[in-house]
OpenMM code with the backbone's topology and positions (N, CA, C; nanometers):
from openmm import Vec3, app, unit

residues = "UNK UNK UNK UNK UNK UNK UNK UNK UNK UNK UNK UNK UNK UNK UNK UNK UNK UNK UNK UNK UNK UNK UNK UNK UNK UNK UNK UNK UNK UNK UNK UNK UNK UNK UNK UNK UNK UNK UNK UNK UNK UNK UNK UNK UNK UNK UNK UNK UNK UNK UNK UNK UNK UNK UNK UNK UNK UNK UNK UNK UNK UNK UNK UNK UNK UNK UNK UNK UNK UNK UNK UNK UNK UNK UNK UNK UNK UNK UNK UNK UNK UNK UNK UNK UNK UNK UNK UNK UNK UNK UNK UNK UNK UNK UNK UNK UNK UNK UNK UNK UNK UNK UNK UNK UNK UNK UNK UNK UNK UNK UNK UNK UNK UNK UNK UNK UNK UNK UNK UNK UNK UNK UNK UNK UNK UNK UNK UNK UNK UNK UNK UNK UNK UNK UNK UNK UNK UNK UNK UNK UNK UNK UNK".split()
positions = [
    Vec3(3.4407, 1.2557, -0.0253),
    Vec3(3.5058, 1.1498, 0.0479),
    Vec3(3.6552, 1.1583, 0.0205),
    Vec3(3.7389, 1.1404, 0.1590),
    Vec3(3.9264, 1.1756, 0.1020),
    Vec3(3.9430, 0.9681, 0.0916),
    Vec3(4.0347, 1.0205, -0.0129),
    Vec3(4.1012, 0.8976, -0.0110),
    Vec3(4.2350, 0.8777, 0.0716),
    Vec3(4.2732, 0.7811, 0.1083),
    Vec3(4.3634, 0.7665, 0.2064),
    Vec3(4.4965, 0.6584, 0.1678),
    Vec3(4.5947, 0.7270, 0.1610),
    Vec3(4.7035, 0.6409, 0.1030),
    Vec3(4.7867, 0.5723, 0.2220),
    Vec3(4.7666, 0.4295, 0.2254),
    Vec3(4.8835, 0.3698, 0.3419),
    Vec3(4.9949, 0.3676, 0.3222),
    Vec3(5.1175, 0.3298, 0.3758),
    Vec3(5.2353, 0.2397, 0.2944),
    Vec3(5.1955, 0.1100, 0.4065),
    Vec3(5.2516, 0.0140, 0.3025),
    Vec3(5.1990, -0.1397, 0.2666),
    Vec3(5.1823, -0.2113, 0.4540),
    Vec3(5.3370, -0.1251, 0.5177),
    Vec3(5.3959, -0.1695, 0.6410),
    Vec3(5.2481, -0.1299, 0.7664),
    Vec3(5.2473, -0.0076, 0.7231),
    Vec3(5.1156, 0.0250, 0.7993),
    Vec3(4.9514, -0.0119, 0.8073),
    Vec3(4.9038, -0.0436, 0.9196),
    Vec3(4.7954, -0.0760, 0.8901),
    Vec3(4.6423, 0.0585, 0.9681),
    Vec3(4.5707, 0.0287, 0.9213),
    Vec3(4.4995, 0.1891, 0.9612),
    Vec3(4.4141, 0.1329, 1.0113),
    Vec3(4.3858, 0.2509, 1.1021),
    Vec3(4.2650, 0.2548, 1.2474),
    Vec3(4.1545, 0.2166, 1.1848),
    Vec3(4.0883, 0.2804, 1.0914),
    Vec3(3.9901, 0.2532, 1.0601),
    Vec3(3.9513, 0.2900, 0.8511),
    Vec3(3.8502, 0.2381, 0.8004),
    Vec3(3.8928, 0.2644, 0.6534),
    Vec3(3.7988, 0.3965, 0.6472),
    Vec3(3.7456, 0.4547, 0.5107),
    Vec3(3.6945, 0.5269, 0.4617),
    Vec3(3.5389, 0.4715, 0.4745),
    Vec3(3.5169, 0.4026, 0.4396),
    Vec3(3.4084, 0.3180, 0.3981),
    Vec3(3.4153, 0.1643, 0.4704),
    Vec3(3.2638, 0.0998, 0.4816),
    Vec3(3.3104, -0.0787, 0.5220),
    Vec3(3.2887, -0.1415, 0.3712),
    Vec3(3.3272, -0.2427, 0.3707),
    Vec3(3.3084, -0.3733, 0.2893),
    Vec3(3.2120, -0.3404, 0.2076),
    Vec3(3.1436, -0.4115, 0.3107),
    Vec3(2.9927, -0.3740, 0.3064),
    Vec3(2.8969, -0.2641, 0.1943),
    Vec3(2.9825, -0.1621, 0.2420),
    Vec3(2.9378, -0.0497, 0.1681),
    Vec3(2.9898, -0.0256, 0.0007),
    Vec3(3.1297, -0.0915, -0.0055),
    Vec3(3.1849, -0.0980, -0.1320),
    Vec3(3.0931, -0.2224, -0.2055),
    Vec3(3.0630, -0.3085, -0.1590),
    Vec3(3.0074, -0.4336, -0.2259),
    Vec3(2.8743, -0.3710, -0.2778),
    Vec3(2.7993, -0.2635, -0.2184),
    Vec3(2.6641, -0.2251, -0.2628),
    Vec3(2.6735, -0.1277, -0.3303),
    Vec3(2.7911, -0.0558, -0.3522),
    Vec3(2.8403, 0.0550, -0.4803),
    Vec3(2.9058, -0.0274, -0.6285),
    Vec3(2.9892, -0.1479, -0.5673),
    Vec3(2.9592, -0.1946, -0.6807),
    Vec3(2.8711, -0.3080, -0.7310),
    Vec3(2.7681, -0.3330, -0.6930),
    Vec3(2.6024, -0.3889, -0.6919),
    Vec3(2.5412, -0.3088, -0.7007),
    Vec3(2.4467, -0.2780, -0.7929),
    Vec3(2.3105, -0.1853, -0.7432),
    Vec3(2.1999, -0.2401, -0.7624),
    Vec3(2.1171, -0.1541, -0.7302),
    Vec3(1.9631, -0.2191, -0.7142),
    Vec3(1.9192, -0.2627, -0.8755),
    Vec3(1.9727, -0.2518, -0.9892),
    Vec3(1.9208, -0.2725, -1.1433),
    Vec3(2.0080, -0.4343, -1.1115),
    Vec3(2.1358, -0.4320, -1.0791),
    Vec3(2.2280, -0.5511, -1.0965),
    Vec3(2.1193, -0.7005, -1.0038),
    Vec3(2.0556, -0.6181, -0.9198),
    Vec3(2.0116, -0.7070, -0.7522),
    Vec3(1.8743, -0.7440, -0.8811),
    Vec3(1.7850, -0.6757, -0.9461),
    Vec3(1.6568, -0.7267, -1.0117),
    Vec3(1.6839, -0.7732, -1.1044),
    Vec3(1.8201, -0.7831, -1.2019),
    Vec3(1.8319, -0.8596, -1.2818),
    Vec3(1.8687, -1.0063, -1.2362),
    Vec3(1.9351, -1.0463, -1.1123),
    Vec3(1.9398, -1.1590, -1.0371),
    Vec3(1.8268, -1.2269, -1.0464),
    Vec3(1.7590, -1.1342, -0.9522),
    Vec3(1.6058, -1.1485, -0.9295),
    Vec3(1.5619, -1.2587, -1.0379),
    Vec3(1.5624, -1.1746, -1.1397),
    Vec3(1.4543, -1.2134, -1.2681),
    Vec3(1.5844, -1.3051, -1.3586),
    Vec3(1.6301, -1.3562, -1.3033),
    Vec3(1.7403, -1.4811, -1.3513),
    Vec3(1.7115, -1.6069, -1.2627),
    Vec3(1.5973, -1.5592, -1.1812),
    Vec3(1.5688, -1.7031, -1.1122),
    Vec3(1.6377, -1.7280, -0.9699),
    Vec3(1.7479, -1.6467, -0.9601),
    Vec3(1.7788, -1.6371, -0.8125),
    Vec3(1.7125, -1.6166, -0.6759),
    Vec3(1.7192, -1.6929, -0.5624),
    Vec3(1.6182, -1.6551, -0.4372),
    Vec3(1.7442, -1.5332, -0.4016),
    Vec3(1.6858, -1.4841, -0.2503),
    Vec3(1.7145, -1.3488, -0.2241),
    Vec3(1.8435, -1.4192, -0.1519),
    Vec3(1.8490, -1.5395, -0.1027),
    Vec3(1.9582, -1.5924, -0.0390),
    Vec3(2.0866, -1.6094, -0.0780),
    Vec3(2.0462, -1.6229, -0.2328),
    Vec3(2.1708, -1.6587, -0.3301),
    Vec3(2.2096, -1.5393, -0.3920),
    Vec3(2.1390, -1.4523, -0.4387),
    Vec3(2.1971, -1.3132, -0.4358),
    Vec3(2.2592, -1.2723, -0.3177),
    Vec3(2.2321, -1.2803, -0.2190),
    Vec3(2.3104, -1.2462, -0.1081),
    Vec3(2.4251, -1.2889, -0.1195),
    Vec3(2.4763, -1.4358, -0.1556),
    Vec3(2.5835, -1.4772, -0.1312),
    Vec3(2.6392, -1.4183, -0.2466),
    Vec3(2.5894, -1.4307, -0.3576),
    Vec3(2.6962, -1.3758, -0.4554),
    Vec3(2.7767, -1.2328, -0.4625),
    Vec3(2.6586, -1.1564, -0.4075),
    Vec3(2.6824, -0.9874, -0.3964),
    Vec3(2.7473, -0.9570, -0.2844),
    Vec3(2.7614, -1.0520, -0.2026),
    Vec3(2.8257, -1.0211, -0.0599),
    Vec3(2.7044, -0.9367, 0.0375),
    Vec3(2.5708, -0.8730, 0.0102),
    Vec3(2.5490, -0.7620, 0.0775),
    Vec3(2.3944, -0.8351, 0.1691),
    Vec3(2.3951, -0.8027, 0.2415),
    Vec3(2.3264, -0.8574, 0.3368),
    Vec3(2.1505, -0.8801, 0.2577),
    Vec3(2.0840, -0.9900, 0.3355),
    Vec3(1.9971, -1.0442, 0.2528),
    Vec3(1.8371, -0.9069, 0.3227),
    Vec3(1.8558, -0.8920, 0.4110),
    Vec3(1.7637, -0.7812, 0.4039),
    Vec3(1.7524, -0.6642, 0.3554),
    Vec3(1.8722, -0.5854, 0.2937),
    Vec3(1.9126, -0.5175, 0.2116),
    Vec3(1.8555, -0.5461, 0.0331),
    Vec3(1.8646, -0.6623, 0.0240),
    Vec3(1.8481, -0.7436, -0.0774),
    Vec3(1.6444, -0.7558, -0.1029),
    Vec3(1.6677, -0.7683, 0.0196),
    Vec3(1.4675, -0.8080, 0.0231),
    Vec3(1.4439, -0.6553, -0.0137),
    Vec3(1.5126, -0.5687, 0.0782),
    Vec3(1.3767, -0.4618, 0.0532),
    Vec3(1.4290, -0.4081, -0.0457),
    Vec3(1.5131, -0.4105, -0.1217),
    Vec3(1.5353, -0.3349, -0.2880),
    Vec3(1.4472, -0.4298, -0.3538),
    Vec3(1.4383, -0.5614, -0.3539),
    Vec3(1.3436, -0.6294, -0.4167),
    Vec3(1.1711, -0.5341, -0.3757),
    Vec3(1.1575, -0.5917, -0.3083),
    Vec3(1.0001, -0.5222, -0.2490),
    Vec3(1.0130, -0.3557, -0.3041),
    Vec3(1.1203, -0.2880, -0.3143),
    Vec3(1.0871, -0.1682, -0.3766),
    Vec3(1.0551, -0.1525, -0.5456),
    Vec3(1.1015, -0.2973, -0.5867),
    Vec3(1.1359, -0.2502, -0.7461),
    Vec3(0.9610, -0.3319, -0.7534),
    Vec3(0.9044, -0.3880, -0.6539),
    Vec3(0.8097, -0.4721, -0.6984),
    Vec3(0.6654, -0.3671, -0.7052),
    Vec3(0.6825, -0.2204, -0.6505),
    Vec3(0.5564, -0.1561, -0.6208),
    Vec3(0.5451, -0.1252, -0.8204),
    Vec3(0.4331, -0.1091, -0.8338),
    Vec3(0.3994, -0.0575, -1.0139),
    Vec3(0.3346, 0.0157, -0.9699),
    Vec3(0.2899, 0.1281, -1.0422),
    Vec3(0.1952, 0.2109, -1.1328),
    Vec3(0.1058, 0.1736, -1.1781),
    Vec3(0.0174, 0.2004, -1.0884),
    Vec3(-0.1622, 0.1616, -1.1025),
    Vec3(-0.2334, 0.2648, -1.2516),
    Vec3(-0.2742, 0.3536, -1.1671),
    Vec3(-0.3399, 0.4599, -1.1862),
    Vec3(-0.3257, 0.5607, -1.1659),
    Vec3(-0.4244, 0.6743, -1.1834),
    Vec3(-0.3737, 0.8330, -1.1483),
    Vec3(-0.4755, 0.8867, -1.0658),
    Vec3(-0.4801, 0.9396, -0.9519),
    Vec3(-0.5642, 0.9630, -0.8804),
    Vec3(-0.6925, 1.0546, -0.9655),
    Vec3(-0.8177, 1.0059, -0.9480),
    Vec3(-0.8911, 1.1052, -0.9891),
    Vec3(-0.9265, 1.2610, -1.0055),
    Vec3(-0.8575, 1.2725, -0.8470),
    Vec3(-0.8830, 1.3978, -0.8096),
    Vec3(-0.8067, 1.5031, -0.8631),
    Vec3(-0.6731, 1.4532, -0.7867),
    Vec3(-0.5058, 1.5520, -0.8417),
    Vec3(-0.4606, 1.4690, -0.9351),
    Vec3(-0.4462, 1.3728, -0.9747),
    Vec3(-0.3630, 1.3038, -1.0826),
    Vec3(-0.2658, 1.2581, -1.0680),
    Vec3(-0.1999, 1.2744, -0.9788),
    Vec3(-0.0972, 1.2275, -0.9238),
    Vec3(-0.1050, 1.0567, -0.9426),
    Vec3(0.0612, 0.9758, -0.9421),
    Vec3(0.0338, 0.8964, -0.9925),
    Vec3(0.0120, 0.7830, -0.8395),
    Vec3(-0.0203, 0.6900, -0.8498),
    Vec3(-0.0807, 0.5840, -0.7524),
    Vec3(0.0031, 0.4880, -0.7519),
    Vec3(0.1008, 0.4123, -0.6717),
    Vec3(0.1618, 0.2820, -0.6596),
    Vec3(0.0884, 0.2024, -0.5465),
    Vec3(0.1052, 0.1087, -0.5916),
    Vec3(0.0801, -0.0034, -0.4968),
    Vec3(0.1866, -0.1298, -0.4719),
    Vec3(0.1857, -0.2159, -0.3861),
    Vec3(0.2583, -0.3466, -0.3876),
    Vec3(0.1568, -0.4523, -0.4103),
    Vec3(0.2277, -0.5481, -0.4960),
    Vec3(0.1678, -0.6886, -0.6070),
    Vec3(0.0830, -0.7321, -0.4410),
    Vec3(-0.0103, -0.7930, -0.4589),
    Vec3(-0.0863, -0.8977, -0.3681),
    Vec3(-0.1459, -0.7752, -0.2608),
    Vec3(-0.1234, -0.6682, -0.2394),
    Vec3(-0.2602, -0.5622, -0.1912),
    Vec3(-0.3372, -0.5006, -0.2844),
    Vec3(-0.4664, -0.3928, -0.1776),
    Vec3(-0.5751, -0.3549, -0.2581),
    Vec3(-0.5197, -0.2563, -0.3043),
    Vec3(-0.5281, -0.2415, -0.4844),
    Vec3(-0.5245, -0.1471, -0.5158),
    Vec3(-0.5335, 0.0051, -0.4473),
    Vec3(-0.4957, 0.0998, -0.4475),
    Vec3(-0.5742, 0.2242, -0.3845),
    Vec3(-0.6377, 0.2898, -0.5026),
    Vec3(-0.7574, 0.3663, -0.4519),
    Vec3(-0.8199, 0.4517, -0.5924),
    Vec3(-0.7796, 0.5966, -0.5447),
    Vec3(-0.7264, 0.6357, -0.4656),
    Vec3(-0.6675, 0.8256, -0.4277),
    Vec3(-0.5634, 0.7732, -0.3217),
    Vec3(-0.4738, 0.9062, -0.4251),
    Vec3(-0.3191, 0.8916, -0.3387),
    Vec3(-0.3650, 0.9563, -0.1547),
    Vec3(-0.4493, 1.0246, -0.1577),
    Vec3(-0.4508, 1.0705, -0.0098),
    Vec3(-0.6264, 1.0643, 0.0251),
    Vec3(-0.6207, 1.0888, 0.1680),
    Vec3(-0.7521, 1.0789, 0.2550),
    Vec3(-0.7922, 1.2419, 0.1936),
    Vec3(-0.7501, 1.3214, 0.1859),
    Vec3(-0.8069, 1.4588, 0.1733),
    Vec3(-0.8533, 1.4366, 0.0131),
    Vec3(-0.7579, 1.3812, -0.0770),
    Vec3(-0.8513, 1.3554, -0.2013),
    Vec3(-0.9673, 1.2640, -0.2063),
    Vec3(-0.9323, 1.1841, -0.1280),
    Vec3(-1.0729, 1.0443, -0.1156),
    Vec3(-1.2248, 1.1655, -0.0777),
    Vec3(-1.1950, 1.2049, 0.0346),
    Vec3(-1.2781, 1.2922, 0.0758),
    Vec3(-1.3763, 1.3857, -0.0110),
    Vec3(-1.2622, 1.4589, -0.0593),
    Vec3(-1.3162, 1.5433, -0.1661),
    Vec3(-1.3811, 1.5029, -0.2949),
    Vec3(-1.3557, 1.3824, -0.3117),
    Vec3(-1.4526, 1.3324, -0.4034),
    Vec3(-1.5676, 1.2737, -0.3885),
    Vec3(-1.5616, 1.2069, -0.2680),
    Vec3(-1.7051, 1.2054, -0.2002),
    Vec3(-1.7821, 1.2860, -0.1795),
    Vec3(-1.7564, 1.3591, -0.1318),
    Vec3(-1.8310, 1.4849, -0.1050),
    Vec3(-1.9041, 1.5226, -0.2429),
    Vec3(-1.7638, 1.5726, -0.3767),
    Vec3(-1.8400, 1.5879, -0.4956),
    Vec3(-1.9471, 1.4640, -0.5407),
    Vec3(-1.9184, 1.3621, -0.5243),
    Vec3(-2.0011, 1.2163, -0.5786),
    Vec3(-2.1089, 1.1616, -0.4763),
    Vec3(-2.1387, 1.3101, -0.4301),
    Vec3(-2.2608, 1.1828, -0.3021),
    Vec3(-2.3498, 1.1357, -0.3774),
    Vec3(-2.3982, 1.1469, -0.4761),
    Vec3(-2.5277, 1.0175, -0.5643),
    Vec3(-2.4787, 0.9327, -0.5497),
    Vec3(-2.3294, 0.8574, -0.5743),
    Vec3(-2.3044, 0.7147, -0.6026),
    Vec3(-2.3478, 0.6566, -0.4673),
    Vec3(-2.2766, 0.7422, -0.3326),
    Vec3(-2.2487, 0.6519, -0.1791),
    Vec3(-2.4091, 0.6680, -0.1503),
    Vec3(-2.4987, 0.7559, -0.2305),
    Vec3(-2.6212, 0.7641, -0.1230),
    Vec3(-2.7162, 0.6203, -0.2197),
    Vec3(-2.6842, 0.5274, -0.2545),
    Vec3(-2.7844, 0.3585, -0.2881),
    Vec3(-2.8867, 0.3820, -0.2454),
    Vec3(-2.9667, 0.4160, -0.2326),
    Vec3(-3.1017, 0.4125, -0.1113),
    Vec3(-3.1997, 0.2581, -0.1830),
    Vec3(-3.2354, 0.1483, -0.1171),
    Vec3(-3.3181, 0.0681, -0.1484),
    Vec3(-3.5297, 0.1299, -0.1049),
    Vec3(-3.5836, 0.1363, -0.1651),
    Vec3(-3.7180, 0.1990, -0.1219),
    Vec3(-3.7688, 0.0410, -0.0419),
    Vec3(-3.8234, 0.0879, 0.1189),
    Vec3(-3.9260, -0.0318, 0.1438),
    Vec3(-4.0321, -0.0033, 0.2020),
    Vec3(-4.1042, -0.0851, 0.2592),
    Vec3(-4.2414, -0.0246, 0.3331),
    Vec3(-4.2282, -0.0765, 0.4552),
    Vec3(-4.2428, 0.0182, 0.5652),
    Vec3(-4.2160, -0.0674, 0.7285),
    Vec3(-4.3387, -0.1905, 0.7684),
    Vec3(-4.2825, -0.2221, 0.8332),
    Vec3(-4.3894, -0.3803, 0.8699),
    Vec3(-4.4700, -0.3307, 0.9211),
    Vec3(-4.4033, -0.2444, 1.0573),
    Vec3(-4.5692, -0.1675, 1.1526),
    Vec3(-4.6300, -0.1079, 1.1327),
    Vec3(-4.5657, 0.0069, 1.0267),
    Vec3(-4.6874, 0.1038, 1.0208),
    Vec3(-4.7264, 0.1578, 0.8877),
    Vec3(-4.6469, 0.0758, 0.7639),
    Vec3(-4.7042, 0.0248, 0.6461),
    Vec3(-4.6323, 0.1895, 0.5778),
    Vec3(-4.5903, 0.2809, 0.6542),
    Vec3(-4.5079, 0.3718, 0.5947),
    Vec3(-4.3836, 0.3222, 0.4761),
    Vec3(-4.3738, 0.4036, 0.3880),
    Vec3(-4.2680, 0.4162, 0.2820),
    Vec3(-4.1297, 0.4879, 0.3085),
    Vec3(-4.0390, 0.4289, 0.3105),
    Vec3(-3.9069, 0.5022, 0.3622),
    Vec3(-3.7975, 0.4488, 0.2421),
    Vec3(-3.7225, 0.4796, 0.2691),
    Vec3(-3.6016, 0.4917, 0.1965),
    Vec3(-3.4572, 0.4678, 0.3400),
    Vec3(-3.3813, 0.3207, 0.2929),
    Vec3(-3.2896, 0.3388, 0.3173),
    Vec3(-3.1393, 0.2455, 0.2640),
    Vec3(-3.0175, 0.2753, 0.3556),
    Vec3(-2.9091, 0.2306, 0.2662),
    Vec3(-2.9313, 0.0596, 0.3002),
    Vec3(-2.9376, -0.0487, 0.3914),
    Vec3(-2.9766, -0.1557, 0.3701),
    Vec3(-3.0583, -0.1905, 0.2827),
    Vec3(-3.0235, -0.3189, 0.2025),
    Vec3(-3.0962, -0.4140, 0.1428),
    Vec3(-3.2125, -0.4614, 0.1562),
    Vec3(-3.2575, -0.5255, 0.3269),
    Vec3(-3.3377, -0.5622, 0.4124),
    Vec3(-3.4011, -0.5035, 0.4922),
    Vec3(-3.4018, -0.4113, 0.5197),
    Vec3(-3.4538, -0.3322, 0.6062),
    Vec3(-3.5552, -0.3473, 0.6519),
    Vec3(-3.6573, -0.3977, 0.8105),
    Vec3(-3.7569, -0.3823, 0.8113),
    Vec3(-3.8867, -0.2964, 0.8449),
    Vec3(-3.7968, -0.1945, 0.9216),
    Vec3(-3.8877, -0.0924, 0.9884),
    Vec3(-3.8243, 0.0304, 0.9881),
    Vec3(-3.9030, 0.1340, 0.9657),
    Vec3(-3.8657, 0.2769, 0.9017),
    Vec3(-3.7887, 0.3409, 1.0173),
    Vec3(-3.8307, 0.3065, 1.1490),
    Vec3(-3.7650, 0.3727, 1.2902),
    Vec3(-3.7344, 0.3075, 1.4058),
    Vec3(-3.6972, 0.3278, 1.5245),
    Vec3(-3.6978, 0.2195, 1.5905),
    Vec3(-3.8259, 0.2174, 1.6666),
    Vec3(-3.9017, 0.3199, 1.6841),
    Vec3(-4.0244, 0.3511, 1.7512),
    Vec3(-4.1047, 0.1986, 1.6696),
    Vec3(-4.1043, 0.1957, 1.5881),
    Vec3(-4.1961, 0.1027, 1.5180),
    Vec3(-4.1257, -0.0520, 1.5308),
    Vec3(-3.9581, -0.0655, 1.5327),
    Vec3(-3.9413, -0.2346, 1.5634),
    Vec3(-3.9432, -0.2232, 1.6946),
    Vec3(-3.9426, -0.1431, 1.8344),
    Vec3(-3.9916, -0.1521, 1.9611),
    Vec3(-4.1247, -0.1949, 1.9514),
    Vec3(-4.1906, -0.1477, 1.8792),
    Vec3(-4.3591, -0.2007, 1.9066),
    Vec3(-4.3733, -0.3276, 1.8504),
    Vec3(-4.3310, -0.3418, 1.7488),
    Vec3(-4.3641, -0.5037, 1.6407),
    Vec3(-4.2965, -0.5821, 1.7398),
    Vec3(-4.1986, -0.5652, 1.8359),
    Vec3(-4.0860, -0.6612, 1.8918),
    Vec3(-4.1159, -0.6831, 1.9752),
    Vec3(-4.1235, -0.5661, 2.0871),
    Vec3(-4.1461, -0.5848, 2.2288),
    Vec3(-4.2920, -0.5918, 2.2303),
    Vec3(-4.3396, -0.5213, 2.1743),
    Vec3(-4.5622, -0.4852, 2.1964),
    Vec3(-4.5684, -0.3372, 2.2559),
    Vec3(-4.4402, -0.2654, 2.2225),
    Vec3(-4.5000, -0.1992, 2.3195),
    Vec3(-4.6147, -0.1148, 2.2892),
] * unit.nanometer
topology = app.Topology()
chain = topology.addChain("A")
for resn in residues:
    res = topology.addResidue(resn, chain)
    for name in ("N", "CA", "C"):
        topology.addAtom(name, app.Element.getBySymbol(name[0]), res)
């Protein structure tokens, strides 16, 4: 960045930088969460720092994500934001792949016996009443 020397008489087209931009170089995002955590709303930091209050929100909302966990798969580490669901894998291709390795857990099977035809089946509902639909067509309709 050049710096730009006036004399006093002159006034210039335009600066190096805005306001704006100097007020958030000398503010930073450690200065904006120590506000924060002094009890300040995002409104009143605004006014004090000069720097606009949505600027202000989302450095807040950034300093607010933590460090969960580590993904099972790759290890990689996991953030989340306060008041959502946790995630348990940083990506869909790791979620995947561990399913795939872990199908005992997703396959629950409850054992029952169908109403119509007194057969033994296995499935993922709780309740289940009939092993096929061939058999709740008949118990239902007659057929």
């Amino acid at each position: 960045m050049r710096f730009f020397n006036f004399a006093p008489e002159q006034k210039p087209l335009f600066y190096p930088y805005s306001v704006q931009e100097e007020r958030i170089m000398y503010f930073n995002k450690e200065s904006v969460i120590d506000l924060k955590k002094s009890g300040l709303s995002v409104r009143e930091i605004s006014k004090k720092t000069g720097i606009s209050k949505s600027t202000v929100g989302r450095w807040l909302q950034e300093a607010d994500k933590v460090i969960v966990s580590h993904c099972p798969v790759c290890g990689k580490e996991i953030t989340y934001t306060r008041g959502h669901r946790p995630k348990k894998f940083c990506s869909d291709a790791c979620c995947m792949k561990w399913w795939r390795e872990h199908n005992e857990v997703k396959a629950k099977r409850y054992l029952h016996t169908c109403e119509h035809c007194g057969k033994p089946f296995k499935s993922m509902k709780k309740y289940q009443r009939f092993c096929c639909r061939e058999c709740y067509l008949d118990e239902v309709c007659g057929k």
